[in-house]
PyMOL commands that place a pseudoatom at each C-alpha (Angstrom):
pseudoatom trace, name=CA, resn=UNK, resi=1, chain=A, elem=C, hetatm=0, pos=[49.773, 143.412, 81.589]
pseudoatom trace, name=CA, resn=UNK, resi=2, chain=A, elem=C, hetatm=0, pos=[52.010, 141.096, 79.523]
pseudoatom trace, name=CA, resn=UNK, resi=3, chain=A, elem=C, hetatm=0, pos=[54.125, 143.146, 76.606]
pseudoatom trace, name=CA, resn=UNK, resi=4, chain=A, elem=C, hetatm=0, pos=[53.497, 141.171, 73.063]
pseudoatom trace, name=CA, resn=UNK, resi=5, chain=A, elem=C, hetatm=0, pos=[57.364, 140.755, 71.724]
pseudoatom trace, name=CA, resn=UNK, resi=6, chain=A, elem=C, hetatm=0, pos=[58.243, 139.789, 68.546]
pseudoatom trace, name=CA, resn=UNK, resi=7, chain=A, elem=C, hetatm=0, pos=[59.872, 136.092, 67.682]
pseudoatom trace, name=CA, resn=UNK, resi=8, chain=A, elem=C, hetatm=0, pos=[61.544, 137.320, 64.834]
pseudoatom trace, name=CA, resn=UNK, resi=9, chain=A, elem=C, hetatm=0, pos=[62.541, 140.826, 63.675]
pseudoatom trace, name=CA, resn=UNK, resi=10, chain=A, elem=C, hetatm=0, pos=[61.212, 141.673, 60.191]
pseudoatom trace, name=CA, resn=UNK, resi=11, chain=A, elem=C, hetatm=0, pos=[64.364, 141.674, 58.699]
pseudoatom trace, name=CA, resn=UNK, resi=12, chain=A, elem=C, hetatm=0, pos=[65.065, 138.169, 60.037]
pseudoatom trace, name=CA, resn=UNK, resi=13, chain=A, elem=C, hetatm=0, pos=[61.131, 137.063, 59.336]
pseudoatom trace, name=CA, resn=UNK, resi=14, chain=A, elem=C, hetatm=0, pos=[62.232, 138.128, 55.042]
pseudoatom trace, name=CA, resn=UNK, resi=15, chain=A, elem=C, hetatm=0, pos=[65.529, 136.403, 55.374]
pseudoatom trace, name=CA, resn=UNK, resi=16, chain=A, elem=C, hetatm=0, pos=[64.083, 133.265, 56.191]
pseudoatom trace, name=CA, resn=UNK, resi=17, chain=A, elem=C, hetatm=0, pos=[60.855, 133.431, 53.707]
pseudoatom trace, name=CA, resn=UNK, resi=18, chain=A, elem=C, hetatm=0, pos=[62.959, 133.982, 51.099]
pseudoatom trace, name=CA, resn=UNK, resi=19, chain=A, elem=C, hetatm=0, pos=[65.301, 131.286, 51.789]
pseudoatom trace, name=CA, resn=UNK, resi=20, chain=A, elem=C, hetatm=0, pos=[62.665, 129.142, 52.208]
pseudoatom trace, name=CA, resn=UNK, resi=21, chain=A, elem=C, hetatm=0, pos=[61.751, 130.212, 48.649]
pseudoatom trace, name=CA, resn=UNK, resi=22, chain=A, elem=C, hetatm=0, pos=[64.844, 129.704, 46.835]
pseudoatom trace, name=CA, resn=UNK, resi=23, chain=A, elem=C, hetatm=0, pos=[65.343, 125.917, 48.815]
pseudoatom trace, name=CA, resn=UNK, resi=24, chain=A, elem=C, hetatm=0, pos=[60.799, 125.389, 47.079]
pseudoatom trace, name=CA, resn=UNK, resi=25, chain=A, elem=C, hetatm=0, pos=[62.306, 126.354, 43.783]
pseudoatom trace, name=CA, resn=UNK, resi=26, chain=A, elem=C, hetatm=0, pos=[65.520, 124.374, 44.079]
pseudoatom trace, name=CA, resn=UNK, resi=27, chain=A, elem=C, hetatm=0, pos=[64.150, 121.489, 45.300]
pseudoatom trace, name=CA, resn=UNK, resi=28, chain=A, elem=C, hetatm=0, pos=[61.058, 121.441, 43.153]
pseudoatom trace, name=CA, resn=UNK, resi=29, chain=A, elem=C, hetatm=0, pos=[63.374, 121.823, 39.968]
pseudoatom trace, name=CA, resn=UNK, resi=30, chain=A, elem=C, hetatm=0, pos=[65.773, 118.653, 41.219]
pseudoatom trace, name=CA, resn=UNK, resi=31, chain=A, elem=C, hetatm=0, pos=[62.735, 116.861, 41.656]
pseudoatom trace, name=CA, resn=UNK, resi=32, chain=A, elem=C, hetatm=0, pos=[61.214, 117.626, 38.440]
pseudoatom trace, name=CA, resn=UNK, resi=33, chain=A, elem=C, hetatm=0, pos=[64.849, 116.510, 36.841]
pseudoatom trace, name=CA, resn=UNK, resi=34, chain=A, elem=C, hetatm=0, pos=[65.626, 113.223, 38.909]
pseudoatom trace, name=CA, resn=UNK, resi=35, chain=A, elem=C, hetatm=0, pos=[62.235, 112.620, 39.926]
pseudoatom trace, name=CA, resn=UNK, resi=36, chain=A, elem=C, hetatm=0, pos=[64.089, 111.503, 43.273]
pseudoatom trace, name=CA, resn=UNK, resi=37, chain=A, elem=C, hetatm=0, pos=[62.997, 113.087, 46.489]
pseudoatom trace, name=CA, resn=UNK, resi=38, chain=A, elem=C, hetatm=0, pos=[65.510, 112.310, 49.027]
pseudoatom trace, name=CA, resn=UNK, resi=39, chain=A, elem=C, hetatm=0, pos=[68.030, 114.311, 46.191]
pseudoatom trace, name=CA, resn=UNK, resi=40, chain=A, elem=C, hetatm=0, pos=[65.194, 117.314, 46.103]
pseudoatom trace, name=CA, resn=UNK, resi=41, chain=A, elem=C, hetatm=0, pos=[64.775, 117.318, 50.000]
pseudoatom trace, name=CA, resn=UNK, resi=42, chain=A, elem=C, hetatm=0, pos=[68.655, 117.352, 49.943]
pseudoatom trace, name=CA, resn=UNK, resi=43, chain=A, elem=C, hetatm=0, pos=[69.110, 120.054, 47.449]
pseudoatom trace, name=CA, resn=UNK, resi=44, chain=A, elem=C, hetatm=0, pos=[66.137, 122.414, 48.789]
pseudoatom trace, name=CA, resn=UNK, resi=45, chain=A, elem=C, hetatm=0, pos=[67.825, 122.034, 52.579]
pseudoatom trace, name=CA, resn=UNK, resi=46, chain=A, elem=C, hetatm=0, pos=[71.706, 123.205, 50.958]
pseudoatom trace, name=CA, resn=UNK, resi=47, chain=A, elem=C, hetatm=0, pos=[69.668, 125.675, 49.033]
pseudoatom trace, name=CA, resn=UNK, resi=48, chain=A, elem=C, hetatm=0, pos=[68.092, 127.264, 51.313]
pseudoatom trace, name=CA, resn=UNK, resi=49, chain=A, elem=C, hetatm=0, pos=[70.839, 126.914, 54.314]
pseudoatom trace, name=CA, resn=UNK, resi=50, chain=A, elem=C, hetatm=0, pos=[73.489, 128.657, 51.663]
pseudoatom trace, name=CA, resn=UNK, resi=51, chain=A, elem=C, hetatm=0, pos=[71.060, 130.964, 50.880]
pseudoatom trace, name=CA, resn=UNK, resi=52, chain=A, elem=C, hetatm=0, pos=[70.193, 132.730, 54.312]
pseudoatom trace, name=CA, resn=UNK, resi=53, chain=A, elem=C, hetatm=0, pos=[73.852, 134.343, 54.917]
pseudoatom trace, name=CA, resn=UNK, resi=54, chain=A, elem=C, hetatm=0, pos=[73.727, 136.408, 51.560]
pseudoatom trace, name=CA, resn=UNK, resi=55, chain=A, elem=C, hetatm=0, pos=[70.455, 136.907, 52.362]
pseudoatom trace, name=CA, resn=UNK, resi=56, chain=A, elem=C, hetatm=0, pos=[71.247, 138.169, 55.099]
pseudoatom trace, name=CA, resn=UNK, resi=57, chain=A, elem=C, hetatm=0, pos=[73.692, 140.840, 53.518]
pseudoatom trace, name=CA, resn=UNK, resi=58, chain=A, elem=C, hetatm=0, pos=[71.678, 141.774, 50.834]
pseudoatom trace, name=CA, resn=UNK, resi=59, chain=A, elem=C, hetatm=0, pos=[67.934, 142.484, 52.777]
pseudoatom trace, name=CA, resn=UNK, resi=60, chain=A, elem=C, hetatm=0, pos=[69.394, 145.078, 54.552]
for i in range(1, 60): cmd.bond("trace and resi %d" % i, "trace and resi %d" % (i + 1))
show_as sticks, trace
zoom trace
């Protein structure tokens, strides 16, 4: 009988939702300002890659 393992640990699954938040917000805002969505893809990606690391020390 196969054991069901997790992908992610919770802690890791909240990290990455709420980057994934902050780089929605960041990029949505950019794109609202510039109306230009290679800068809002851009800006969203930094966001949320800058993001996960304090993240990552705060959600503890």
């Amino acid at each position: 009988m196969p054991s069901e393992t997790a992908l992610l640990s919770v802690h890791a699954a909240v990290v990455f939702l709420a980057a994934a938040v902050i780089g929605l917000v960041m990029g949505c805002l950019v794109f609202l300002h510039d109306k230009s969505v290679p800068a809002a893809v851009a800006t969203g990606l930094v966001a949320a890659k800058g993001s996960v690391p304090v993240l990552h020390k705060l959600i503890g």
